[in-house]
C-alpha positions as CSV (number, residue, x, y, z in Angstrom):
1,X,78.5,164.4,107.5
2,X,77.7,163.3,111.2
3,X,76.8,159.8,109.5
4,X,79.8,159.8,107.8
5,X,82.2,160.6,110.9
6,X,80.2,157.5,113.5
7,X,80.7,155.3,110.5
8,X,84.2,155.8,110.3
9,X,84.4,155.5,114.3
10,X,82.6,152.1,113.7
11,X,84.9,150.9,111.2
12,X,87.9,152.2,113.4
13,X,86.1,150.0,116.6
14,X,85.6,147.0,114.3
15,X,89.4,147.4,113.0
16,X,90.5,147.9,117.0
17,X,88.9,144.2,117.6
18,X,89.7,142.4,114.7
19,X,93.2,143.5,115.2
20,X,94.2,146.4,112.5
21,X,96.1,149.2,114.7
22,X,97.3,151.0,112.0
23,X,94.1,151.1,110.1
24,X,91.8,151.4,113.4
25,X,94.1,154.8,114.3
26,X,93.6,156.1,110.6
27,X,89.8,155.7,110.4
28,X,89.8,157.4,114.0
29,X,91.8,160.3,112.9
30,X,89.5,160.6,109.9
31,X,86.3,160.4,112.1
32,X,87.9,163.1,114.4
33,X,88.0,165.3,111.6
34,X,84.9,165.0,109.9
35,X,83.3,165.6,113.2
36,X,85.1,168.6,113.8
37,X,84.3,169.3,110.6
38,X,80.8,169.3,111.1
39,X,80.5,171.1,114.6
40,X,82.1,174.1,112.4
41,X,79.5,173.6,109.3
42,X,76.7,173.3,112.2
43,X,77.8,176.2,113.4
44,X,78.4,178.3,110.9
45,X,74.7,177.3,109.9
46,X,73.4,178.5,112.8
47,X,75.0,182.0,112.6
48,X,74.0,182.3,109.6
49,X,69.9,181.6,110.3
50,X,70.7,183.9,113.3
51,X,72.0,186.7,111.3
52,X,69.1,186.4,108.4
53,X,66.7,186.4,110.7
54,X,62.9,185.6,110.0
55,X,61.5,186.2,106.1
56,X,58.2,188.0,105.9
57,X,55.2,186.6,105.1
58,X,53.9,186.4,101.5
């Protein structure tokens, strides 16, 4: 998902350059929210492992 976010801020910088502000400020705002998206699925993850805690061994 992080991959998915910088390649939609790399499109947006591209866009920004070759002159596309409409487009440029869409990819941005979908960037923004697949990397807030994925701070929240990180860290939901993480409380998760936390709360399980460690397995026994077999």
């Amino acid at each position: 998902m992080l991959g998915w976010a910088i390649f939609c801020l790399v499109l947006a910088l591209l866009a920004a350059v070759l002159g596309f502000g409409g487009l440029a400020g869409t990819f941005v705002g979908i960037a923004k929210i697949l990397f807030f998206v994925f701070i929240v699925l990180f860290l939901v993850s993480l409380l998760v492992n936390a709360l399980r805690g460690r397995r026994p061994p077999i």
